[in-house]
C-alpha positions in Angstrom: 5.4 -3.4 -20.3 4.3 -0.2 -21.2 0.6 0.1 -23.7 -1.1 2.0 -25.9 -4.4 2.7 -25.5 -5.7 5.0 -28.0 -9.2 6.3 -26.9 -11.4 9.2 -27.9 -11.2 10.9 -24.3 -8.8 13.3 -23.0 -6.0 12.2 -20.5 -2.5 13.0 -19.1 -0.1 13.1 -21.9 3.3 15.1 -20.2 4.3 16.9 -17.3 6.3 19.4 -15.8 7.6 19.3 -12.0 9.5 22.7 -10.4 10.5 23.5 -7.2 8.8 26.7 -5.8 11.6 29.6 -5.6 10.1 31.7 -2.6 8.7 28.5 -0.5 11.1 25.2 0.3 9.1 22.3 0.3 6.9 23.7 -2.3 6.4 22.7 -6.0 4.6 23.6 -9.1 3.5 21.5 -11.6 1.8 21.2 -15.1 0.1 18.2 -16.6 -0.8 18.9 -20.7 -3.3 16.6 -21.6 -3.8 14.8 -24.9 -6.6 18.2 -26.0 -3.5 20.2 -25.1 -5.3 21.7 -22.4 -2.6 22.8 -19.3 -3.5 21.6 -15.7 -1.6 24.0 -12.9 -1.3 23.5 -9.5 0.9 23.4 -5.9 2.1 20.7 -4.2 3.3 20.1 -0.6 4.7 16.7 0.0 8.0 15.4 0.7 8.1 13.3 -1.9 6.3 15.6 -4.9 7.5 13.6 -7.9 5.6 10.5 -6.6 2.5 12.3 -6.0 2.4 13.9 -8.9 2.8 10.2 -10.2 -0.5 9.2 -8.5 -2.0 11.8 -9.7 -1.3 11.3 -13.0 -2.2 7.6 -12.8 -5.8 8.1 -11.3 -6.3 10.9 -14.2 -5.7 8.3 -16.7 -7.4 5.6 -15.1 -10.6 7.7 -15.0 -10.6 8.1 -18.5 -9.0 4.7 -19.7 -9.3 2.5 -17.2 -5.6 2.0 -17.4 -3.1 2.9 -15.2 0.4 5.3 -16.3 3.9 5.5 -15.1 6.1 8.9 -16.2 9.2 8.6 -17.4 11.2 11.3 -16.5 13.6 13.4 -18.2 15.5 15.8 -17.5 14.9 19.3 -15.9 11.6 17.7 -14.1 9.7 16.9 -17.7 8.1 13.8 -17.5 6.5 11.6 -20.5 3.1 9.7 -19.8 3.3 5.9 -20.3 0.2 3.2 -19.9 0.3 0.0 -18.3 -2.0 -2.5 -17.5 -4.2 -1.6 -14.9 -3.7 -2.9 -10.8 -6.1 -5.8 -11.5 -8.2 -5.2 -8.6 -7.5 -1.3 -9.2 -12.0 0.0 -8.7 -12.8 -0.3 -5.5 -16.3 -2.0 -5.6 -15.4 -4.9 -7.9 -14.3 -7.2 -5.4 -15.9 -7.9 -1.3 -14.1 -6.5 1.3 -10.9 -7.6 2.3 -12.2 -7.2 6.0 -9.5 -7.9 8.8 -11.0 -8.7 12.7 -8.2 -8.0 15.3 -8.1 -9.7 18.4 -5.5 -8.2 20.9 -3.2 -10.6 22.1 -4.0 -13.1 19.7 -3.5 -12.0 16.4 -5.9 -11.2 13.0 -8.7 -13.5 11.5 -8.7 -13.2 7.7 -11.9 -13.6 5.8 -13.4 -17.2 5.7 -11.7 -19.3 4.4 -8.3 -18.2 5.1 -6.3 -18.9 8.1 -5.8 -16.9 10.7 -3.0 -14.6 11.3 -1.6 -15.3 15.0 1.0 -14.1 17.1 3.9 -16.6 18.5 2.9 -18.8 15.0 5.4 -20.4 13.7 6.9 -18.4 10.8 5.9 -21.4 8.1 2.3 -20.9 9.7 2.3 -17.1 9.2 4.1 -17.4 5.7 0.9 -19.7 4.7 -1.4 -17.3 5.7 0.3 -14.3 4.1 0.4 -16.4 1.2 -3.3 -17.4 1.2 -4.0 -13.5 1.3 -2.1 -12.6 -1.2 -3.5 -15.2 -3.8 -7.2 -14.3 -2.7 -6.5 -10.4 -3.2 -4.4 -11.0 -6.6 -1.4 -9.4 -5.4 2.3 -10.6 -5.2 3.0 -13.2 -2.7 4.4 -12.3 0.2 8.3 -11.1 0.5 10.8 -12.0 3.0 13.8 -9.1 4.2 16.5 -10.5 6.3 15.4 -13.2 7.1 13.1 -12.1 9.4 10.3 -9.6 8.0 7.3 -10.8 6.0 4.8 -8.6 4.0 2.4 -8.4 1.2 1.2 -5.0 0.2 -1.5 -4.2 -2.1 -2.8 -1.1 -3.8 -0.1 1.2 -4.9 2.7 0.1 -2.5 0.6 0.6 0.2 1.2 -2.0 3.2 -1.2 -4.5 4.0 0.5 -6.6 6.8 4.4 -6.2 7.9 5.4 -8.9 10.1 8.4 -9.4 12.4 9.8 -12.6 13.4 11.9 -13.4 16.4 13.1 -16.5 18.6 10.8 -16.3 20.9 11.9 -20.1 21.7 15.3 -21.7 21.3 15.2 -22.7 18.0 11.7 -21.9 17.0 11.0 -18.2 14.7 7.9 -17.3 16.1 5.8 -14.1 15.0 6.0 -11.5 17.3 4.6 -8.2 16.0 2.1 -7.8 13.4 1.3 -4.2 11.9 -1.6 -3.3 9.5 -1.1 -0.5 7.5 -3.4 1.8 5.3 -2.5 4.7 4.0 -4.1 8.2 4.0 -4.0 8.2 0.1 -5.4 4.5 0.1 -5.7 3.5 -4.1 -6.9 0.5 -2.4 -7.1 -2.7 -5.0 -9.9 -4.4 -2.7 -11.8 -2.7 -0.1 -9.5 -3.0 3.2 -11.4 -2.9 6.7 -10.1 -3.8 10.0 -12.2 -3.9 12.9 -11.7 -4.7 16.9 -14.8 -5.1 18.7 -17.0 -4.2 15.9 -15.2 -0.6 15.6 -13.6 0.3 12.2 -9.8 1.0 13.6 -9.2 2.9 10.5 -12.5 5.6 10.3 -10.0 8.1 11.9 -7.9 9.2 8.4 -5.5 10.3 10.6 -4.3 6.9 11.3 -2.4 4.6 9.2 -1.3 1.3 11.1 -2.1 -1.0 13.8 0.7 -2.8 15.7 -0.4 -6.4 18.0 2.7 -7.6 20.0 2.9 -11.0 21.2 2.6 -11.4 25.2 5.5 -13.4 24.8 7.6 -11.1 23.0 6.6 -8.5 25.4 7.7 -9.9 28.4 11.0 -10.7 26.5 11.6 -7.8 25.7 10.7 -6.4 29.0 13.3 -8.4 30.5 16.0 -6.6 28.0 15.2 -3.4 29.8 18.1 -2.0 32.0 
């Protein structure tokens, strides 16, 4: 439910979102701030109404410690409205959420959680997922077709995705795991991952690690024409 947070500071109040006429792709944008000082600048992204909404969020949350949506009208206006803030939303508040992968087996969560392994059960990896979930503050984990499990934290940003399959009659087993983090991480708890003591995710440039099960691997080698 949208706030009010009244505060002697200056933050985002309303903005303005245009595409660029000589540059597809491109877009301009204005953010008018509560001193009605004007904020220009370009951006380049696929999806510029969402950044723009990050944006606009982190500008609030530096000077209210709140976090914003924007309602937006029409002709790419946008209105400014506070929420309660991601409860984990500073980075430094909480330990590291700090992931070991072991290739072939699976992911150790921090002690005292259970690990994450491949050819589990899917009841065993739902447990785990959920033990995560409840340690980070974040919404439990979600369930798509029947055969996908996830929890995300920090601004929709993937945490684990997991695939289930029959890897025996019968039984749903894991077979793929992926860790994700993106490039603009608004992280809600520091997120590490390491394999062998290397940080898999000090290259910026990469957002995801994928473990397959041996036994899925094989199986699926076996589909192979």
């Amino acid at each position: 439910m949208p706030i009010t947070m009244p505060k002697p500071s200056s933050y985002p109040v309303r903005v303005t979102l245009r595409p660029a006429a000589a540059e597809a792709g491109t877009w301009h944008y204005e953010i008018v701030d509560s001193s009605s000082s004007r904020r220009h600048g370009v951006l380049r992204d696929p999806d510029a109404r969402v950044a723009l909404e990050n944006m606009v969020s982190d500008l609030v949350f530096e000077a209210l410690t709140v976090d914003a949506d924007v309602v937006w009208t029409s002709d790419g206006h946008g209105e400014v409205v506070f929420r309660e803030a991601d409860p984990g939303r500073t980075p430094g508040r909480s330990p590291a959420f700090a992931l070991v992968v072991v290739p072939g087996q699976g992911v150790l969560l921090p002690e005292p959680l259970p690990p994450l392994l491949l050819d589990a059960p899917k009841p065993m990896a739902l447990s785990a997922l959920a033990a995560a979930a409840e340690t980070l503050g974040i919404a439990p984990p979600e369930e798509a077709l029947g055969i996908g499990l996830g929890i995300q934290m920090g601004r929709g940003t993937g945490l684990f995705a997991l695939c289930a399959d029959y890897l025996d009659p019968g039984t749903d087993r894991v077979a793929e795991i992926t860790i994700k983090r993106g490039r603009a991480w608004r992280g809600s708890h520091e997120f590490r991952a390491h394999q062998d003591g290397v940080d898999l995710f000090a290259d910026l440039r990469r957002e995801s690690v994928k473990l397959t099960s041996p036994a899925f691997a094989s199986q699926a080698e076996r589909w192979r024409f």
